[in-house]
N, C-alpha and C positions, 0 to 999 in steps of 0.2 A: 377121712376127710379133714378131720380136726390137725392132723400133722402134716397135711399136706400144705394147709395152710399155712402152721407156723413155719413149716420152713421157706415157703415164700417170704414171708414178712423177715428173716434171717437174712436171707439172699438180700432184699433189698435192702434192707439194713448195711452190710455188707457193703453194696456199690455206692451205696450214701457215704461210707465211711469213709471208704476207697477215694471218691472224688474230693472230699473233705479234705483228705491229708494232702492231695495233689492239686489243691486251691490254696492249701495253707501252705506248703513248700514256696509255692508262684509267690505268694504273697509276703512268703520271710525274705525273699531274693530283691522282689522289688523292692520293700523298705531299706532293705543293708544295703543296694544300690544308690537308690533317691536321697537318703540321711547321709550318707559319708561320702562318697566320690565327688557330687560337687561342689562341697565344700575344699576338698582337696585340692580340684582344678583352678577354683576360683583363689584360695590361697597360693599358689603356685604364679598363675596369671598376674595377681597384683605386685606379689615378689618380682616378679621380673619387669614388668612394666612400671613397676615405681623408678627405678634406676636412671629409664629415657623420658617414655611419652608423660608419666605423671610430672618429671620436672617441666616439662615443656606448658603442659596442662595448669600445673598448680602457679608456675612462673606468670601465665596469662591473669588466673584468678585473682594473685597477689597484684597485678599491675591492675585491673577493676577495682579488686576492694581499696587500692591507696588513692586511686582516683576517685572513687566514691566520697572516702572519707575527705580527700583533700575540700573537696566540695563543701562538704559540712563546717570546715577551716573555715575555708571562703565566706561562706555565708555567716559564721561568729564573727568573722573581722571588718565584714562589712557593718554587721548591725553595730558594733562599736562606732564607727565610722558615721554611721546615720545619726548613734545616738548625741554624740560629740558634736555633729553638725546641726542636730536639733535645739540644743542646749546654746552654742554660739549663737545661734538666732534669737535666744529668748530677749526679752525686755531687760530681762536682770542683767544682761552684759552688755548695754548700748554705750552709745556715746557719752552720758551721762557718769561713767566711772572715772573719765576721762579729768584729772586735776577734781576729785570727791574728797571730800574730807571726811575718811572712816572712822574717824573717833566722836566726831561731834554726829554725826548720822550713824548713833550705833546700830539703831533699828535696822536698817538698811544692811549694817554689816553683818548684824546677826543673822538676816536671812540668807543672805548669800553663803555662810557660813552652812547653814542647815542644807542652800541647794547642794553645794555641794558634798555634803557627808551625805544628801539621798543618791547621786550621780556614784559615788564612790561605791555604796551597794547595791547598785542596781545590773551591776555585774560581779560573777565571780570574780574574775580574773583581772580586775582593775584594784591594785595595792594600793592609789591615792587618787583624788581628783585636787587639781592643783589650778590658781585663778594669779596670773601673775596681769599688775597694770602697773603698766612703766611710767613715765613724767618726773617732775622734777622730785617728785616723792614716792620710790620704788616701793609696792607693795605687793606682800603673798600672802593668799590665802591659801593654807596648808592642812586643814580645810579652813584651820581656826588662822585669824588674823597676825599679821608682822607686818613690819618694816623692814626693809633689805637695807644694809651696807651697800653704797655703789659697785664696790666692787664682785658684789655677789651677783649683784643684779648686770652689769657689765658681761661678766666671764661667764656667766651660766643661763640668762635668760632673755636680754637683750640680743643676741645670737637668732635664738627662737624667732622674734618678729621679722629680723632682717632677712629672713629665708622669702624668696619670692611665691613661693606655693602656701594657699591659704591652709589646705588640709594635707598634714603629710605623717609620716612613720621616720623615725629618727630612735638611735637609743644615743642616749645623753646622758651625762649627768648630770645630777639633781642634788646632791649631797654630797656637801663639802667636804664634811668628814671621811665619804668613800668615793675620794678623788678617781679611784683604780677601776671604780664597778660604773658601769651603764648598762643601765636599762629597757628596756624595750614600752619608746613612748610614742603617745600618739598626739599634735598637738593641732590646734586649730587657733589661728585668728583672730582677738575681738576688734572692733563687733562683727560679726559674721558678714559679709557681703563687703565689705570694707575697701578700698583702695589703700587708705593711710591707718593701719591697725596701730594702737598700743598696746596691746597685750595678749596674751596669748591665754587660751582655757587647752588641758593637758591630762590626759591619762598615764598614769606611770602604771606599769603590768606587773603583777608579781611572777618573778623567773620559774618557780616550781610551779606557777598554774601554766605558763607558757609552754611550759616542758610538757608539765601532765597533757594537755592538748595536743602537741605533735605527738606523743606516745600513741593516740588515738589512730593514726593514719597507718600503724603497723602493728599487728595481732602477737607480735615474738618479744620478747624482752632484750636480746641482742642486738647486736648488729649497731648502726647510726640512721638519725633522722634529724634532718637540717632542714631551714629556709635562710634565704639570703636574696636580697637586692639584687637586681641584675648589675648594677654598678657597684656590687660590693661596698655598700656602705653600712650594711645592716645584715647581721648573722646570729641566726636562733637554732639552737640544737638541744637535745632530748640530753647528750649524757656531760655537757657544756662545756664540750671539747670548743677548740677554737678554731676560726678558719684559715689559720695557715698551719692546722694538723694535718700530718703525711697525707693519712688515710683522704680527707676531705678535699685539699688539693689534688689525690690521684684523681677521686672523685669527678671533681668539676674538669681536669683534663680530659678525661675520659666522654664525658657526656660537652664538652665544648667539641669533641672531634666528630661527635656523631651528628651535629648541625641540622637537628630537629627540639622543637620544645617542647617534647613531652613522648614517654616510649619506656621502655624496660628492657634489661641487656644481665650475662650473668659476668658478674666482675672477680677474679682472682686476686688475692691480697694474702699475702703471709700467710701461704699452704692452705686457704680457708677459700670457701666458693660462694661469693652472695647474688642474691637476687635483689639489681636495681630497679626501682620503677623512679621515674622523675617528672615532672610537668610546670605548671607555671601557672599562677593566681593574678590577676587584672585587681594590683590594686591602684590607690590615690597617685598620678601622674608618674608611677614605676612599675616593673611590674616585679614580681617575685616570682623563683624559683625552690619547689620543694623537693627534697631529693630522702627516701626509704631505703637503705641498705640493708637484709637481713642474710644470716649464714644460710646456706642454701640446705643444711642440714638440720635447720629450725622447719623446714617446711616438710621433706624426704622421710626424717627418721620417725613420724609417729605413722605413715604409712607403712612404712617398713616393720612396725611393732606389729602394726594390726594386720600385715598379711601375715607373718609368724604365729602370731595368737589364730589366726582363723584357720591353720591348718594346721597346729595345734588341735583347736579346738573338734575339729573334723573327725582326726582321729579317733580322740575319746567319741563324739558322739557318733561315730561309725563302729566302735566294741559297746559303746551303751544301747543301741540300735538293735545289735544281733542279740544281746541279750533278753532286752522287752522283746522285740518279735518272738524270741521262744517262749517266751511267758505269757503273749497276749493270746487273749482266746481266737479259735478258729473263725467265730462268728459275730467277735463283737462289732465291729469296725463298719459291715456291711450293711446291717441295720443301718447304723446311725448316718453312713452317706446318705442311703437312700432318704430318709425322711428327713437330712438336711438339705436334698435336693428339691423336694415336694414340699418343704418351706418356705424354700427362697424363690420357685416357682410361684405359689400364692402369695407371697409380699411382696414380687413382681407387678400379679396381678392387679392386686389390691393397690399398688403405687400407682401403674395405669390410670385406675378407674377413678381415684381419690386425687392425681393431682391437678386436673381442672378445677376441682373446687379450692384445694389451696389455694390457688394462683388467684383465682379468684378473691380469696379472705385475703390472701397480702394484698393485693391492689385496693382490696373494702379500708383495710389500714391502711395501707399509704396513704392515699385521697383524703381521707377522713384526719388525716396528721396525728395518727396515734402512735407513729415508726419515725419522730422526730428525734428522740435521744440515741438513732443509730447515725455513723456517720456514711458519708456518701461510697466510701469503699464497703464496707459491710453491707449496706442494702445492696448493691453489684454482686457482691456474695450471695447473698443471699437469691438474688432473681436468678446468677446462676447455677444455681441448684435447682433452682426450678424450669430449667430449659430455655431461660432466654438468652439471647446473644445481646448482650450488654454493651461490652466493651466497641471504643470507637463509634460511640452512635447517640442520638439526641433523642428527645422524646416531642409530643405532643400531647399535647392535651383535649378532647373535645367532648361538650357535653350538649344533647341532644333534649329537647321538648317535645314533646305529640299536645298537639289544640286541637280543639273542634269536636270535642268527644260526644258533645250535646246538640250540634249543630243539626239541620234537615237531613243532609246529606251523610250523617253518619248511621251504622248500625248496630250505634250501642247503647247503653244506659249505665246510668252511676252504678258503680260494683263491678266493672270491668275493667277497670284499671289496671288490675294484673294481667287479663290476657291480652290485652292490647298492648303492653310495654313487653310480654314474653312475645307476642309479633315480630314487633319492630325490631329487637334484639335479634331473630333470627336472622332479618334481613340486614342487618346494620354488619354481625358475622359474615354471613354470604357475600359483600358487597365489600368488605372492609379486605378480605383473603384476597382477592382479585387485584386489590388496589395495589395492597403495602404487602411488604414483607412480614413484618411482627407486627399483630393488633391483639387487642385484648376490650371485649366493652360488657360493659358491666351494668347488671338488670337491678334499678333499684324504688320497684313494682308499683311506682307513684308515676305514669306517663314521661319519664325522664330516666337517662340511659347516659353512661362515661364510657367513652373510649378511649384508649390509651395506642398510643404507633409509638415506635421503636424505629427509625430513621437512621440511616449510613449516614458518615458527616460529610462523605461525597457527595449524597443525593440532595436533591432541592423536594422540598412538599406540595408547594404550592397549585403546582398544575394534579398533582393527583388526589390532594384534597380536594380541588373545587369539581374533578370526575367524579369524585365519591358522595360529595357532596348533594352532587345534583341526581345523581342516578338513586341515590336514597330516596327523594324527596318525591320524584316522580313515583316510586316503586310504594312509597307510605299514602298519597295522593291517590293513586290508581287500588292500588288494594285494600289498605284502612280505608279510605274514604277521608283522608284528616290530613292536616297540614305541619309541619314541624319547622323548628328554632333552633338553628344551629351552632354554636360558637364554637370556636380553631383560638386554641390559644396559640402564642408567639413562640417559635425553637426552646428548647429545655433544654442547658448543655451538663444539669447539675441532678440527680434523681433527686434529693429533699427538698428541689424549689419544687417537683410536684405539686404536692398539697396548694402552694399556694398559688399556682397556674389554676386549678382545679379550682379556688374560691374564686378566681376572676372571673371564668367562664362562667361559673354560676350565676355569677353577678350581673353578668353581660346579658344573657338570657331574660332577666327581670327586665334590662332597657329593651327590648322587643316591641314594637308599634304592638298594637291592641287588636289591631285590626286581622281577619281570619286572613292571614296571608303567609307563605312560607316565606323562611327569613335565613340570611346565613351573617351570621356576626364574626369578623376578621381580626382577634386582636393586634393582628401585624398589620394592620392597615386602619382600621377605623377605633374610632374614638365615643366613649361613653359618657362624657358627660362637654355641655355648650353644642350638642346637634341641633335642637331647638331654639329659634330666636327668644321665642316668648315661655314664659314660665306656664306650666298649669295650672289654671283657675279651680281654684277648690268652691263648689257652689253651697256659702253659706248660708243663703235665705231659704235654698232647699231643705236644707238641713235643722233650719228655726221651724221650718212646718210644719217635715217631717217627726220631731220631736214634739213638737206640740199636738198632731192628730193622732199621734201614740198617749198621750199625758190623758185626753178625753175618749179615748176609746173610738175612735172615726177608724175603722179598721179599714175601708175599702180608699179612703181618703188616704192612709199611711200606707197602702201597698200602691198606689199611684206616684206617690212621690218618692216610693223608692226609685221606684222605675225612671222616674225621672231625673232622681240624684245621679242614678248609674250611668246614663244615658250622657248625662250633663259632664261626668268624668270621664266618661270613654271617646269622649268626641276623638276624629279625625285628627290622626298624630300622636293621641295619647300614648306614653308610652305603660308598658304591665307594670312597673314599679307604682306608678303614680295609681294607676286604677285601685292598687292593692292596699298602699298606704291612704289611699284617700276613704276606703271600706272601714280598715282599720280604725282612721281617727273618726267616723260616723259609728261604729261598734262602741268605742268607748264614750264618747256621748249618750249613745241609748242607753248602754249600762248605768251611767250616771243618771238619769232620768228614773228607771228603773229602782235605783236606789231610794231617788227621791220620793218617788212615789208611796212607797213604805214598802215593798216586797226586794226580798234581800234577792239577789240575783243565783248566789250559789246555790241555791235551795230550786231555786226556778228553773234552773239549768242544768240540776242534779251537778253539780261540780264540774262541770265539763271545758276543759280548756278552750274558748270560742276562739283566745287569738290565733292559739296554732292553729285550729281546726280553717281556717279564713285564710290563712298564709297561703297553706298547700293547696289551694284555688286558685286558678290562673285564667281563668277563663268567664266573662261578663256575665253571660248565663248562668253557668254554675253559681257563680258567685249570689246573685238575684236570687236565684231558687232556693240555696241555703239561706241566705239572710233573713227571708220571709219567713223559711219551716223551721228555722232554728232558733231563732229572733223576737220577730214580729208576732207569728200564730202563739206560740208560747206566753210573752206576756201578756196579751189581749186576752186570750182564756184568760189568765190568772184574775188580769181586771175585770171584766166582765161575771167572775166566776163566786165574788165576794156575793155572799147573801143578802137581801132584803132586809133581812130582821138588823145584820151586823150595820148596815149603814143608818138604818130610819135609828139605831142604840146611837150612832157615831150623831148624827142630825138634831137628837134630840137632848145631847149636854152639850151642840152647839146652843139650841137654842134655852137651853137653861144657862147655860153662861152669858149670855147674850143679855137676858132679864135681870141675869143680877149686877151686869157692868154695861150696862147700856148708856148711865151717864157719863163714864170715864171715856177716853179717845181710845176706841177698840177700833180694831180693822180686821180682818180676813186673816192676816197671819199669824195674829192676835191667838184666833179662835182658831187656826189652825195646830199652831203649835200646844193650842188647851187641848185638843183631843185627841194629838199623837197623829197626823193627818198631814197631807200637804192639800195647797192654797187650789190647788188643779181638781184634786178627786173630792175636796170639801164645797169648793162653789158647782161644780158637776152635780152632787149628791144632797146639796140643799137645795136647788131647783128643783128634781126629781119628788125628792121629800115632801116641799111646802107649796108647791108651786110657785113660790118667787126666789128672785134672785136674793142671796146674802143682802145687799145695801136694800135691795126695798124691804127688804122683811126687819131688817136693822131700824131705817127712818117710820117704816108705821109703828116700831113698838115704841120709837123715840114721843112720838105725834102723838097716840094714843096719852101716855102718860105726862105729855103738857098739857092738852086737854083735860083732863082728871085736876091737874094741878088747876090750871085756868078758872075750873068750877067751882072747886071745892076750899080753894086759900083763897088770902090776898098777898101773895107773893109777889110782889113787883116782874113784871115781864124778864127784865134782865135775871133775877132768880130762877125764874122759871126756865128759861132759854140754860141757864149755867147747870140746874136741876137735872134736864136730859142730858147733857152733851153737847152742847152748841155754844157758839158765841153769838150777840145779842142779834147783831146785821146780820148774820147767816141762818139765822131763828127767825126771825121775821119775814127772808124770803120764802125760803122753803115754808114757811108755815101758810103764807097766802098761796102760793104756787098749789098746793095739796088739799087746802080749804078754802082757796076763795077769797080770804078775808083775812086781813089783819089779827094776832094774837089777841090784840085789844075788843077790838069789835068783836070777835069769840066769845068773851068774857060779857060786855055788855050782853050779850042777845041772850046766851045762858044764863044769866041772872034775870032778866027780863021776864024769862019762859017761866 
């Protein structure tokens, strides 16, 4: 039985093997196939097609890339052009140079001096800025100050103004010394706007920057690159051949006979083949023509390397190929597909499942402006990577409110805030896909919700936001039970003004009437601030009340007049901002009171941020119901909550202070500040104490001890009267007012007894 078995397990072994080497043959065949044949093909293909369709191909590319670059030209020569015409404008070039006298006004010339060495560097490619004012006294500023010989000024710069164009391109000379050389200048006018100039402001270009710059328009080091005048007055070249050279005149023959302004052609010239491209720059009242010549074997011959090298390389890696496949193992290869196929299956999945919430954390960033130091192409990048279709299309902005969460008609309670905004979010999805092509809205679990649309720059919004709008509203109405605040911000043709769309609407949302009613806010139509004629009335005298029946502890009195302050700021019209700031600035009031009172507020509040906590309320009720439980009941316990024994101790060094400074001018704040107390909890808690109020308890102890005086001395009345605290007439009223009887007659009748 035992060998029966083993030679089974041989047998199979055997057809294991068997299929093994006839997996691994299949498998040596396919690599030496896949590794080297199409490298062969594809070096072969390129070798032959380089010769026609790549010229044809690469002859296009070249004629793009020099029209690209020409562009970039374009746009260096105009900013020159701006800059020169900006500077002519300035103050420092007016009519005022006109007949100046630059020596005795050095100040003046020195700064002219300075503008111009800043203008001189404020481009590469500008060798001098130069300030020439003609009149009977020809002067250059080179940057630094002269005086010109007539004759200089005549033949070389007087020339300049007589030209009828205020801004032009000219190469001139400039330097007597190199009568033979012109330069490539650019000169304008003063004073800029002028009918009758004297003088001209000038750019002189340095030749090796102008050159380096046309080099740019052509990726080859051969060949020629020219611009010129269409009237031939002005000719710039890369290698500073002239323009009545062979080659440049075939040039322009050639491209005058083909009676287009701007194209690419391959031109033959002494046994040599180039690819032209040519075109034409819109400059100051001429226009110019730029023309790239390169060997047509600057372009051909590194194709031509790299199909050789690639089937070169083919070769080797089709004998390097046969070799590893005999060397690799039977079984390595198979493993590792597989389970690199069952990874990229689960990183599939996992991208699936996980990229709604990215999308979600970019748009928490953008909104929030934490993706400002990207530029407006990279976030495009970046959204799409994440599946959105970006390109050619605007945005929106909208952010949503839910009210009413406390109201009769809802069925919720504080603490639901989260499931009532994961609601509304479903419905705002549901409603939002129907609408628009691309939306995106975003739960941020405080009854307030961002949506974002993604808009064709064909399509219009307006009619499909105010469907979506309304069918929201009905659908939060009917099944919340609650009302919403809509605001649509204005087209977005730029993704980083985002964030700041985003704080408007926010903004917007705050001007909301008050009132439990559904709202939609249009920033492309309505306006936030002067809707109301009249300002809102902030009800100050509610507020002296309310403050005051908090300072005495009247608790049912101070929850009345809440209700009334709120009542009094929520009137008809109010808008939520005003409700909200008007809470706020009655918060910091009571807090102040609270101070005053002697109980420190952070201790009483356990540290609790009350302003934010007040902000994120938006709603009358709510707001009411916190202010009371968070506020009000809080420090009334605390007042109310001081002991008997601590106040009759606080009562009783009032009234020992009292007896020992009873003759000096004391008052209430007096004795307040003696016992560490304010003047509210000290006159409260000396009535409770003594049964009288501070000033009677003050004037009987005053009274008492004139009397005593009265009996027992002969102190003249007015001592007596000075004795307690009084002046004489103020002593004598009150002392009959309280006894009946004159100080004097006192004293008789007690001495009598």
């Amino acid at each position: 039985m035992l060998s029966k078995v083993r030679a089974g397990l041989a047998k199979r072994r055997g057809r294991a093997v068997g299929s093994q080497g006839r997996f691994y043959k299949k498998s040596l065949i396919t690599i030496f196939i896949v590794s080297g044949i199409p490298g062969l093909i594809l070096g072969a293909l390129i070798y032959w097609m380089a010769g026609g369709r790549v010229e044809r191909e690469l002859l296009q590319l070249h004629y793009r890339l020099i029209e690209q670059r020409s562009q970039n030209i374009d746009d260096q020569l105009g900013n020159l052009e701006l800059l020169l015409s900006h500077w002519a404008f300035d103050n420092k070039f007016d009519y005022s140079l006109n007949g100046f006298d630059f020596v005795k006004n050095f100040e003046r010339t020195q700064d002219i001096t300075r503008t111009l060495v800043a203008m001189q560097g404020s481009n590469a490619m500008v060798k001098k800025a130069e300030l020439y004012v003609g009149g009977k006294s020809s002067v250059l500023f080179n940057p630094e100050y002269s005086v010109l010989d007539e004759r200089a000024s005549s033949d070389i710069y007087e020339p300049l103004i007589a030209r009828n164009n205020v801004t032009y391109w000219t190469q001139w000379t400039l330097d007597t010394k190199r009568a033979d050389t012109q330069d490539l200048t650019l000169v304008h006018h003063i004073p800029g706007g002028s009918l009758h100039p004297f003088g001209v402001l000038l750019f002189q270009f340095d030749k090796e920057k102008i050159a380096d710059l046309l080099k740019t328009m052509t990726p080859y080091n051969d060949g020629e690159t020219f611009m010129l005048q269409t009237s031939g007055d002005l000719f710039v070249s890369t290698s500073g051949s002239a323009s009545t050279s062979p080659f440049v005149l075939a040039l322009r023959e050639k491209i005058n006979s083909l009676g287009t302004s701007k194209g690419s052609f391959f031109f033959d010239w002494e046994k040599s083949t180039y690819t032209v491209s040519f075109g034409s720059l819109s400059r100051i009242a001429e226009d110019w023509m730029f023309v790239s010549a390169s060997p047509i074997t600057s372009i051909t011959s590194p194709v031509l390397v790299i199909s050789k090298l690639i089937i070169m390389v083919s070769l080797v890696a089709l004998l390097l190929a046969a070799f590893l496949s005999w060397l690799a193992s039977r079984r390595i290869y198979l493993p590792v597909w597989r389970n690199l196929h069952n990874e990229s299956l689960e990183l599939n999945t996992k991208l699936a499942e996980q990229l709604p919430h990215v999308k979600d954390s970019f748009l928490h960033q953008l909104l929030q402006g934490y993706l400002t130091a990207f530029s407006d192409e990279d976030l495009l990048r970046r959204m799409e990577r994440f599946k959105w279709d970006v390109r050619e299309r605007y945005f929106i902005v909208l952010y949503a409110q839910l009210i009413g969460m406390t109201t009769m008609e809802g069925n919720f309670r504080d603490g639901d805030e989260g499931l009532i905004t994961f609601a509304a979010i479903n419905m705002m999805e549901e409603l939002a896909s129907q609408h628009f092509e691309q939306s995106n809205t975003l739960n941020f679990h405080d009854l307030t919700a961002g949506i974002v649309l993604i808009i064709p720059e064909n399509q219009t919004y307006s009619e499909a936001c105010q469907a979506f709008s309304e069918e929201l509203m009905q659908s939060i109405n009917r099944i919340l039970k609650m009302r919403i605040t809509l605001a649509i911000s204005r087209p977005i043709a730029h993704i980083s003004e985002v964030p700041l769309a985003f704080e408007r609407v926010k903004q917007a949302v705050s001007y909301r009437n008050i009132e439990f009613a559904n709202q939609i806010i249009d920033m492309q139509k309505d306006t936030l601030e002067g809707e109301s004629e009249a300002e809102p009335q902030y009800p100050f005298t509610l507020e002296r009340e309310l403050v005051q029946a908090l300072r005495t502890g009247r608790e049912d009195d101070a929850q009345q007049l809440l209700t009334s302050f709120l009542h009094a700021l929520s009137c008809k019209g109010a808008k939520g901002i005003d409700v909200q700031q008007g809470m706020l600035h009655l918060l910091g009031n009571v807090q102040h009171a609270i101070m005053v009172s002697g109980i420190n507020p952070n201790r009483l509040f356990k540290g609790a941020n009350l302003y934010e906590q007040l902000s994120q309320i938006r709603e009358p009720k709510r707001i009411l119901e916190w202010f009371q439980e968070k506020v009000l009941t809080p420090f009334l316990n605390e007042l109310s909550g001081r002991t008997d024994a601590q106040v009759k101790r606080i009562i009783e060094e009032a009234m020992i202070y009292l007896q020992q400074n009873y003759m000096k001018d004391i008052s209430l704040e007096n004795c307040a500040e003696h016992t560490g107390t304010n003047i509210f909890f000290l006159s409260k808690s000396f009535k409770q104490v003594t049964g009288k109020n501070f000033i009677d308890y003050l004037t009987e102890l005053r009274m008492d001890k004139a009397k005593e005086l009265l009996r027992e001395s002969v102190m003249k009345i007015n001592d007596v009267a000075e004795q307690v605290g009084y002046q004489h007439s103020y002593f004598n009223r009150i002392f009959k007012k309280l006894e009946g009887m004159t100080p004097t007659r006192y004293r008789e009748l007690s001495r009598t007894s």
